[in-house]
N, C-alpha and C positions, 0 to 999 in steps of 0.2 A: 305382797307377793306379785302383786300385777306391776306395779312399780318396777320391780326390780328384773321381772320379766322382759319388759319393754326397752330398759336399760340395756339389758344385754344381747337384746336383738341388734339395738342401735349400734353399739361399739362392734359387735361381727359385721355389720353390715359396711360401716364406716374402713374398719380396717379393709375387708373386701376389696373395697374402692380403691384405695390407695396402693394395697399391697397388687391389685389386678385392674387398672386402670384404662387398658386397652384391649377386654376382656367381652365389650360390646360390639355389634354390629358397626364396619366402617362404614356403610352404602353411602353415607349423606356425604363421606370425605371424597371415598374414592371415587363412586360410581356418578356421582350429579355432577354437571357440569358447571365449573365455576369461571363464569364469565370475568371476574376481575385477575383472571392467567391465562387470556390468551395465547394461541398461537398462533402467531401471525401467519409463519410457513404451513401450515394448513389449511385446508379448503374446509369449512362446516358447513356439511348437508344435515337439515332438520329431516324427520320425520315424526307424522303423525302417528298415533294407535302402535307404538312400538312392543306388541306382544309378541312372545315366543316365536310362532309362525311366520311371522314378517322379517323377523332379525334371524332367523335360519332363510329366509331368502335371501335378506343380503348377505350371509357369508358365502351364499352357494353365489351370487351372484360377483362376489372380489372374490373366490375360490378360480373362477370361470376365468378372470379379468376383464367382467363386462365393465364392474365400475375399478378407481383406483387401489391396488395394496395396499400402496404407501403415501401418506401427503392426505390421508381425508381422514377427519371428524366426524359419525355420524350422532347424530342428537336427536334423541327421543324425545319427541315434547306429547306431554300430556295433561289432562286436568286432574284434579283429584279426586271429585267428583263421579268420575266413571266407573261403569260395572268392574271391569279388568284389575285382578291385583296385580299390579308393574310392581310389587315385589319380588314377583316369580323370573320377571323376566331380568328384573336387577341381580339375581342370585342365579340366570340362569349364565349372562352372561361374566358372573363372576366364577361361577363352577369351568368356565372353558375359556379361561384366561382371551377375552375380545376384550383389550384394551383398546380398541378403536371406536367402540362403542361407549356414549354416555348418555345420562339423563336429563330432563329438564321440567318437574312439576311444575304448575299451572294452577294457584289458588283465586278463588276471589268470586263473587257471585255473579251469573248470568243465567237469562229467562228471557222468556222470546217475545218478550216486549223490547228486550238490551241487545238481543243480538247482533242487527242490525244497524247501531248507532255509537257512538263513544260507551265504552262502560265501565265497569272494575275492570277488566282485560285490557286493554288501550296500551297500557304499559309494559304490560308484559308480552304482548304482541311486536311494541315497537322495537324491545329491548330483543327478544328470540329474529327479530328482521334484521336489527343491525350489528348481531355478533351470529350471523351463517349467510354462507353464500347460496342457499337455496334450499328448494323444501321440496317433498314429497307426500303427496294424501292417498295413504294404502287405502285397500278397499276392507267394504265390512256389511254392516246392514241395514235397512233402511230407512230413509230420513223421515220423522215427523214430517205429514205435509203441512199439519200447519204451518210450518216453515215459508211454503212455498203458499199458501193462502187458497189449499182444496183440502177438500173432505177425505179422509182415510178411507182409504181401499181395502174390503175384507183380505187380503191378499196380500196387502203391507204387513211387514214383521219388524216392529219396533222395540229395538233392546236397549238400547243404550243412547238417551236423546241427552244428556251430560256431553259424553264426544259429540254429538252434532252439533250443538250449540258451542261450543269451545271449537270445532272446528270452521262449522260457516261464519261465526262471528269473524274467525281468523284473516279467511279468505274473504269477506268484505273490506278487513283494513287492510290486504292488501291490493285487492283490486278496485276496489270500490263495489258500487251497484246502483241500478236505478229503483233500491230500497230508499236513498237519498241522495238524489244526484247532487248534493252540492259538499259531498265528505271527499274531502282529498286523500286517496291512496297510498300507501308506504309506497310502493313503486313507482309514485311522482320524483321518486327524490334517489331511484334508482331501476331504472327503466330496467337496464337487463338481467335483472333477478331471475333466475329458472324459478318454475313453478310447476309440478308434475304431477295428475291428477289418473289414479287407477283406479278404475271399474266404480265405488262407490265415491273415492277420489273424484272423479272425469265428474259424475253427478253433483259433490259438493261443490266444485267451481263452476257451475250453472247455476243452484240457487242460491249459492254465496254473492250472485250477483244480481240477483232477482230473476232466475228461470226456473221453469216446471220441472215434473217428471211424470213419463208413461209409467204407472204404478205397476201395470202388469202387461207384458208384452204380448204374450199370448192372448188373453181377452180382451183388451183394448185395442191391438194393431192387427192380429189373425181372427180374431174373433170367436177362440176357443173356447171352452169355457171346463171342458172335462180331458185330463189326460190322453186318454183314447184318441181324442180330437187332435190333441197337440203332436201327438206320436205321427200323423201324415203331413205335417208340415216340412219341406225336404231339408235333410239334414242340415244344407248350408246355410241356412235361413234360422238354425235352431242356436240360442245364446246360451240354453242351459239342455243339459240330458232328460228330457221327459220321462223314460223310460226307469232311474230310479225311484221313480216315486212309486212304481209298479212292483219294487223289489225291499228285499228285505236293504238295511241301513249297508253302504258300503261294497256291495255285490255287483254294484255298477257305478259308473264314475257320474259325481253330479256335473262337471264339467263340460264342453263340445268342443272341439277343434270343426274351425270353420274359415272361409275365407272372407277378405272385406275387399271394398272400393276406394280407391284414395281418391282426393278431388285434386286436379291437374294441377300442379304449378305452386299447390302450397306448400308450407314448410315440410310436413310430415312428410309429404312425395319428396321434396327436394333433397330432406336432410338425409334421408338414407336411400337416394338413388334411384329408384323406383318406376317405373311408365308408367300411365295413366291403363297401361294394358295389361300388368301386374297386379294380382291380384293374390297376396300374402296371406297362409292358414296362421288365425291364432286364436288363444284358448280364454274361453267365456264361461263365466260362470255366475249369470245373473236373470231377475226377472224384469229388472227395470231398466228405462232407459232416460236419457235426455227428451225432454220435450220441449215446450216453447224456451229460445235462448234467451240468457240472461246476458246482462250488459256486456258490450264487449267483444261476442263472441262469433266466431264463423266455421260453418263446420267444415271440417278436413277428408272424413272418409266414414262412408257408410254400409250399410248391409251392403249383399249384391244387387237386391230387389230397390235397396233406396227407402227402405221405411221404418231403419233403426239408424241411429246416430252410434259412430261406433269412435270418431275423434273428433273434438273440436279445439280451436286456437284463438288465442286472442287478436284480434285484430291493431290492437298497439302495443302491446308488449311482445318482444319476439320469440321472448323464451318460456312462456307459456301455456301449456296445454295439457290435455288430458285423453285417456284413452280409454274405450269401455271394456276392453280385452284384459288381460296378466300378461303380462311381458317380462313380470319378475318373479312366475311360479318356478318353483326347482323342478318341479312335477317335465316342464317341457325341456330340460336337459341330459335327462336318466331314461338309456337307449331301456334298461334292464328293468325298467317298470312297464309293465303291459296291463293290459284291460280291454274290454269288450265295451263296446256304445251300447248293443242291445246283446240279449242273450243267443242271437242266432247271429250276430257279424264275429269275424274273424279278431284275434285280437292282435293288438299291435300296441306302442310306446307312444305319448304327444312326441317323441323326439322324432319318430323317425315316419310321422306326418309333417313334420316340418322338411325333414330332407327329402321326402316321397314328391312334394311340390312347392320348389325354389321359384323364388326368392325366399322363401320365409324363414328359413335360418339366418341368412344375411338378416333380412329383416329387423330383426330383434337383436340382433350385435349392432347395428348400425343406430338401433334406435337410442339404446343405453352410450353409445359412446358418442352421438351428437350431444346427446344430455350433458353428457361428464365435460365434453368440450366448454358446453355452455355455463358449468359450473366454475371451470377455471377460467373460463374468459371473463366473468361477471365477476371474481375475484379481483384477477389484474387490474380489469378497472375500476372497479370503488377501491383499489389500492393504490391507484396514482396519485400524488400527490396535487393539490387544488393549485390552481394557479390564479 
């Protein structure tokens, strides 16, 4: 009886098959990015950590036309390993037809002894380097210091050391670091690669190169140590809203709109215009910062006081950089979203603190389409023919 039971599980299931063969999930067809069908006539921008929230900034962000409509690739690359299920986000962008958007999983072992050095990734690295014209490292949460070779900070929040590790490994091979100065860089072999690091971003391309991190800005750079304390530090000095933490979840925004410093004459100042007496609001949402820099690197623009790093740039590569701010929150383009900093200030929109004090709407259009510039120009030229 069991015999015959199994028999005829078999033959329904087999017919199944065949009679409905196309009756499973496409995601591995449609959605992953299959590098042996290029498009040549497109631009492929990578990013990191490509969850829901991110990929609703970049539509809001080619909604705006900060980045391209038409003519770009973006590619989600991630490991497998990580907390995040990229099912969601594969099914979220398949529920809202973004056929501009595709995927690119990331298998194979790494540990923070491999990090730093050739590993199982090597390959997969060099292959996501040489089918996209450039990458982006969203922001998220905070990096194992081991990483960077100090003790955890009760204050550090460490969720997901899988993406850290798949991501600073990344950004070693392609900038290198003086983790071993003697590995040569994917960037050796194409200097004008864009490279574009936000808020945890801007962090991983400091100790993907061998630099630190201030674990906690507040207690380590003000010397706060309890809320209350943090709450009198003046507002443009403040990287995150002290004042939620005082309130029930969402009742106040964890963000700040603040102003920064550019440093005279670098790219950041040059590419969007800027004086050195320009002083552009934009919106912070963190506790950490850049600390001692890691290879490479030169900083572009800081707090007002000078005691937060708030951009830094590579000093050889010229498309290179990272910012500690959001420049790609949709949060700062929606006049009709408002909120309060504290429960007794007035409320208003991050949009219409950006237009309250100009430049900083330019600001952030100017910053996204130097970018984009530097996406299609690194194109055309690793698309010229060798001579």
């Amino acid at each position: 009886m069991r015999n015959t039971t199994i028999k005829a599980f078999l033959i329904v299931f087999l017919f199944t098959v065949w009679i409905f063969p196309n009756t499973a999930p496409s995601f591995e067809k449609d959605r992953y990015f299959d590098y042996a069908d290029l498009q040549s006539d497109k631009i492929r921008l990578a990013v990191s950590y490509p969850i829901i929230l991110n990929i609703k900034r970049l539509v809001e962000l080619r909604k705006r036309g900060f980045i391209p409509s038409e003519g770009l690739i973006i590619i989600g690359v991630f490991h497998g390993d990580e907390v995040y299920d990229y099912t969601e986000s594969i099914e979220f962008v398949e529920d809202h037809n973004i056929d501009w958007m595709k995927f690119h999983k990331v298998s194979g072992e790494i540990d923070y002894d491999t990090a730093f050095k050739k590993n199982a990734l090597t390959e997969e690295f060099e292959k996501i380097f040489r089918h996209s014209n450039g990458i982006i490292f969203f922001g998220g949460d905070d990096i194992p210091p081991r990483l960077y070779n100090k003790k955890t900070h009760l204050l550090t929040d460490i969720e997901t050391p899988a993406r850290h590790l798949f991501e600073l490994s990344f950004i070693f091979h392609l900038l290198g670091g003086s983790q071993d100065k003697g590995f040569v860089p994917l960037l050796e072999s194409h200097p004008l690669y864009p490279v574009f690091g936000i808020c945890l971003g801007c962090q991983s391309l400091n100790v993907g190169t061998g630099g630190t991190l201030v674990q906690d800005i507040w207690s380590e750079i003000y010397g706060k140590e309890y809320v209350e304390d943090a709450i009198t530090i003046p507002r443009e000095l403040l990287h995150r809203n002290p004042h939620d933490k005082l309130y029930a979840k969402d009742v106040l925004p964890f963000g700040n709109m603040h102003p920064i410093r550019l440093v005279e004459n670098l790219r950041l100042m040059t590419a969007t215009g800027l004086s050195v007496q320009e002083t552009p609001y934009v919106l912070s949402r963190h506790h950490q910062a850049v600390g001692e820099l890691g290879k490479g690197w030169i900083i572009s623009a800081t707090s007002m006081d000078g005691k937060v790093i708030e951009a830094i740039e590579h000093k050889k590569y010229p498309n290179v950089f990272g910012v500690q701010f959001h420049p790609e929150n949709q949060l700062l383009w929606d006049k009709g979203l408002k909120n309060r900093f504290s429960p007794d200030s007035e409320e208003t929109s991050y949009r219409q603190v950006l237009e309250d004090n100009p430049p900083s709407f330019e600001f952030h259009k100017k910053l996204w389409s130097w970018f984009c510039t530097q996406l299609s120009e690194a194109k055309a030229k690793r698309d010229e023919p060798s001579r």
